[in-house]
C-alpha positions in Angstrom: 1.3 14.7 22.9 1.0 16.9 26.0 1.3 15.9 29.6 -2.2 15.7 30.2 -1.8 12.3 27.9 0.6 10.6 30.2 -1.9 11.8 33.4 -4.7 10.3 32.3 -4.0 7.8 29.3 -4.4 4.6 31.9 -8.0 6.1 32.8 -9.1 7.0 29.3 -8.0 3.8 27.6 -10.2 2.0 30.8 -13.0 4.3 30.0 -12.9 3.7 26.2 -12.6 -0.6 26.9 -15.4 0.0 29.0 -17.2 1.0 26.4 -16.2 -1.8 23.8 -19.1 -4.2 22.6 -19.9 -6.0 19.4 -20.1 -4.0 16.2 -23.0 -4.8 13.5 -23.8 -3.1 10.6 -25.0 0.2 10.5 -23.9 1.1 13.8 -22.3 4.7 14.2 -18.4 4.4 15.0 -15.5 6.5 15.6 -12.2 5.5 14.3 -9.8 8.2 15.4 -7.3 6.8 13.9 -8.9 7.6 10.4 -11.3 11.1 11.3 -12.4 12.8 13.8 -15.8 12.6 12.1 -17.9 8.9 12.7 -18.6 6.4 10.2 -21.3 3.8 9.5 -20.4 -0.1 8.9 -21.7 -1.3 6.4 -21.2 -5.1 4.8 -18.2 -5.7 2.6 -19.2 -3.7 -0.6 -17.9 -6.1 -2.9 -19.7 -9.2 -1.0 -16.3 -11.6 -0.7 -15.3 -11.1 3.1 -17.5 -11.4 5.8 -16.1 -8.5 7.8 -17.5 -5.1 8.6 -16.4 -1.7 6.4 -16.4 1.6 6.6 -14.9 4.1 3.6 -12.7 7.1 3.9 -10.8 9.1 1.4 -12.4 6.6 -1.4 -11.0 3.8 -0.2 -12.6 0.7 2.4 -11.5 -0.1 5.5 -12.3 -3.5 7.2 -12.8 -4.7 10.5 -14.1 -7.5 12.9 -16.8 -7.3 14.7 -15.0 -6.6 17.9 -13.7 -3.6 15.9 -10.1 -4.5 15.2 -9.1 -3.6 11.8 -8.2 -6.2 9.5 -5.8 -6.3 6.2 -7.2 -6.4 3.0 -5.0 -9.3 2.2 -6.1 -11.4 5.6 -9.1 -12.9 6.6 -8.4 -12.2 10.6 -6.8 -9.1 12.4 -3.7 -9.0 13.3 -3.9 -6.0 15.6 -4.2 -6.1 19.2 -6.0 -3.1 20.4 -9.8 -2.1 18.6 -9.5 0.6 15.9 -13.6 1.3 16.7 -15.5 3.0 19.5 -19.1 3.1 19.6 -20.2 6.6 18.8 -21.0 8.1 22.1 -20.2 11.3 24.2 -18.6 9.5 27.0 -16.2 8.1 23.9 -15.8 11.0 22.3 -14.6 12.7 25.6 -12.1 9.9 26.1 -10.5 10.2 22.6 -10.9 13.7 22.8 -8.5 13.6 26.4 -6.6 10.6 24.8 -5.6 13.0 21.2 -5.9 16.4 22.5 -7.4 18.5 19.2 -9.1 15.9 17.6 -9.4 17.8 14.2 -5.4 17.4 14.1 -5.1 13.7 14.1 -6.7 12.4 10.9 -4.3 10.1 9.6 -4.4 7.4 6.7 -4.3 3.3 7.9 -2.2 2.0 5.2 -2.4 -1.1 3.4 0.4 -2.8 3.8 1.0 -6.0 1.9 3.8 -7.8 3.4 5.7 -10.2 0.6 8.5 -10.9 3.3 9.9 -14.0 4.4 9.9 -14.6 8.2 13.7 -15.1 8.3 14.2 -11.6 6.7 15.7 -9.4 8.7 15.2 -6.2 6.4 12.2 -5.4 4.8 11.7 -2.3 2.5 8.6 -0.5 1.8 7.8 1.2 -1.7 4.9 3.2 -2.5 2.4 1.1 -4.8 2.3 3.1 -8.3 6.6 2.8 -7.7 5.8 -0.3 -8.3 3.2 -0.4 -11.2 5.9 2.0 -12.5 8.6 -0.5 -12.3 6.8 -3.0 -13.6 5.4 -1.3 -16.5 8.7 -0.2 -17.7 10.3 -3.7 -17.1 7.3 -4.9 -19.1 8.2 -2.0 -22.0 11.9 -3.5 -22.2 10.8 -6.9 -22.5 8.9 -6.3 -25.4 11.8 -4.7 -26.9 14.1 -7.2 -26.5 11.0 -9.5 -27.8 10.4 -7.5 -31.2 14.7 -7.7 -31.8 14.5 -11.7 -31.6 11.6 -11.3 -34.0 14.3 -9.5 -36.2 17.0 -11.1 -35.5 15.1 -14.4 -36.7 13.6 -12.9 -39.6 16.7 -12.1 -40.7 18.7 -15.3 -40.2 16.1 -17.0 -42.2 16.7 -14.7 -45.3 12.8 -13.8 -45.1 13.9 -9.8 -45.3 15.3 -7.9 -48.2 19.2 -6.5 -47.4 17.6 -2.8 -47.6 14.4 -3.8 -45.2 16.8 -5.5 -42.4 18.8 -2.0 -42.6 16.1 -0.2 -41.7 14.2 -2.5 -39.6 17.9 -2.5 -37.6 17.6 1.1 -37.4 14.5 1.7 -36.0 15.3 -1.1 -33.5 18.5 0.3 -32.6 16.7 3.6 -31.8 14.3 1.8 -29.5 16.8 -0.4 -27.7 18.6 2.8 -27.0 15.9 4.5 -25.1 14.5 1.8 -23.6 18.2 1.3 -22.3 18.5 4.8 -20.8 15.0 4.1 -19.3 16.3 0.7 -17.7 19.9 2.5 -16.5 17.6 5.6 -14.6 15.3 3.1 -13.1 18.6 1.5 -11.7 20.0 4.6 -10.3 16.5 5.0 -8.4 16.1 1.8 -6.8 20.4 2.0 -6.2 19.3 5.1 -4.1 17.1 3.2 -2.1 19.7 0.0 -1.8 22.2 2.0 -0.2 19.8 2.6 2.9 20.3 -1.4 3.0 23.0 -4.1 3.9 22.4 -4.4 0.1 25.7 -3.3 -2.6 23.7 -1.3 -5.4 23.8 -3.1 -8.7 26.3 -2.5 -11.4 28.8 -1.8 -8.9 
């Protein structure tokens, strides 16, 4: 940001808390951190929170009615400076003055769900389908590994032929194989990120 920021960020931030009331629904707001455009709260689409919401990019946003945003995963914000301004010229001055080019600051809030400990003293944070991703494969082995105890038993029982458990032990080998490699290049991805950490990567 420019020097004019630094000049006259103590009175725009004065003249944009002056300006701070209590949000209802269907009020006009501007979020800057979000658009430069406004927004209209409306109730909680899905009818379980009792908080206001506005949408952006297809997703919803949530917020008190003092217009602090609030985690999807919480019931209460944990911010402490208001995310909305009533949709007003002397507002859209200030945030003008406060951001310089408004139609450059559009940025994303992210949802962040924090599963941390409070004694941690390093936290990571990977990207949501990373996840799904992980999960899925893990979920792809384990079936795997399922369907060879299946064999394994059917086997020890003597409830398959000599030439079935040949094949069957083929095909099985085949899919232990790839789901290996699969399992090994997931490793060397998440190693990647473990040597940013006080973490030793795994297998080593």
């Amino acid at each position: 940001m420019g020097n004019s920021i630094r000049t006259t960020s103590k009175t725009t931030t004065s003249t944009l808390a002056a300006n701070q009331a209590i949000f209802a629904i269907g009020d006009v707001v501007l979020c800057p951190s979000l658009s430069s455009e406004p927004f209209t709260l409306i109730a909680d689409p899905y009818g379980q929170r009792d908080l206001l919401s506005l949408t952006h990019d297809g997703s919803y946003f949530y917020y008190d009615a003092k217009g602090y945003f609030v985690l999807t995963s919480d019931t209460e914000t944990g911010d402490y400076k208001p995310s909305l301004f009533h949709d007003t010229l002397a507002n859209r001055q200030a945030i003008t003055t406060l951001y310089g080019n408004t139609s450059i600051i559009q940025s994303s809030q992210r949802t962040v769900i924090d599963t941390s400990d409070i004694s941690d003293d390093e936290v990571v944070l990977l990207q949501s389908f990373k996840l799904s991703n992980n999960t899925s494969e893990v979920h792809g082995a384990a079936e795997v590994l399922d369907d060879i105890s299946s064999l394994l038993g059917l086997i020890y029982r003597g409830e398959i032929r000599q030439e079935e458990a040949k094949s069957l032990a083929r095909l099985t080998q085949t899919a232990a194989d790839t789901w290996s490699e699969i399992l090994y290049r997931q490793v060397e991805k998440m190693n990647e990120i473990s040597a940013l950490t006080n973490f030793n990567k795994v297998g080593e």
